[in-house]
N, C-alpha and C positions, 0 to 999 in steps of 0.2 A: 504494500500500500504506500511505504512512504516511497520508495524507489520511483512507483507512477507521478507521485507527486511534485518529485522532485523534476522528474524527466517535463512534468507541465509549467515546472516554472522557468526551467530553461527554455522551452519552444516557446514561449509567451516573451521571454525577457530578447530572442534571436528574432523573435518574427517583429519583437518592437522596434529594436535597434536597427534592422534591413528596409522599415518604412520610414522610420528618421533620416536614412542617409539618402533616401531617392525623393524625400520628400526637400529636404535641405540644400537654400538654391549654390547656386555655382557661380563662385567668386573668381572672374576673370581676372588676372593682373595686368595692367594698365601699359608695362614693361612690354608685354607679349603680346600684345594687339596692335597690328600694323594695317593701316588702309588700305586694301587691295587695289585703289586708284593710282597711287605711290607709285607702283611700280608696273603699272602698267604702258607706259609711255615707251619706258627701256623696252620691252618687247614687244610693241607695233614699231619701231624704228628697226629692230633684226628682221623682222618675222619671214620676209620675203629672202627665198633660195635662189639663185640665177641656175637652173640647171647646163645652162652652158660655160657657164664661168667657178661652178665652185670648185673645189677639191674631194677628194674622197672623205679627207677627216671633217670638212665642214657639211659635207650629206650627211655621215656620218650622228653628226652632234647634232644636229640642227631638223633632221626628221627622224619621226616617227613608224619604229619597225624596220629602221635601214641600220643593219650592219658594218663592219669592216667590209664583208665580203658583200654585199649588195653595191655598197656604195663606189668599191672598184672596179663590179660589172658594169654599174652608170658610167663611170667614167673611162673605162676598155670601149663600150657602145658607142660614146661621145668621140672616139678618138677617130675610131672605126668606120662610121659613118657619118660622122661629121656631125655639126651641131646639132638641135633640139627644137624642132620649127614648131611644134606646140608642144604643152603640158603632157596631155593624154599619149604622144608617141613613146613615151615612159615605159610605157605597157610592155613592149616591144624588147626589153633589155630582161634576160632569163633572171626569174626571182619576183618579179616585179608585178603584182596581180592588183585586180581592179581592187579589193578592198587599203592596200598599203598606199595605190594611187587614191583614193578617196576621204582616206586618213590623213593627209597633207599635200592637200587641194589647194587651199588655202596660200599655204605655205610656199608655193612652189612659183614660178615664173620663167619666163622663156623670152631673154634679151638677146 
């Protein structure tokens, strides 16, 4: 009997404490909150890739889902058949499938 009793004042004393801590709001510190405005500028001024003019390590860094080795079959392709007369002839270079071209769309450009 007391064992039951005791085991009810633990789950009572557990189930109180678990509603305290989700109920209890959340103290941001002031230190750690930056305006995502801040630094957005710095990257709309990179955003844009020249697929004719970058390097491998800058495909590399600069898109999404491109590799070492993707990004120096773009630039083997680029060498190979010469510049990049639209975005979409991307396609074209082995690795390189509509979703990775659709993922950095955006990103990409053809000078």
């Amino acid at each position: 009997m007391r064992t039951g009793y005791f085991y009810s004042l633990v789950f009572a004393f557990l189930t109180s404490a678990s509603i305290a801590a989700i109920a209890a709001p959340v103290v941001k510190s002031e230190v750690l909150v930056t305006p995502p405005a801040a630094e957005q500028p710095a990257k709309t001024q990179s955003a844009k890739v020249d697929l004719n003019g970058a390097d491998a390590a800058t495909l590399q860094r600069e898109l999404s889902g491109i590799g070492k080795g993707k990004a120096e079959a773009i630039v083997a392709y680029r060498e190979s058949n010469g510049p990049f007369s639209s975005v979409e002839e991307l396609l074209e270079v082995k690795g390189i499938g509509k979703a990775i071209l659709d993922r950095n769309r955006e990103k990409l450009e053809v000078n």
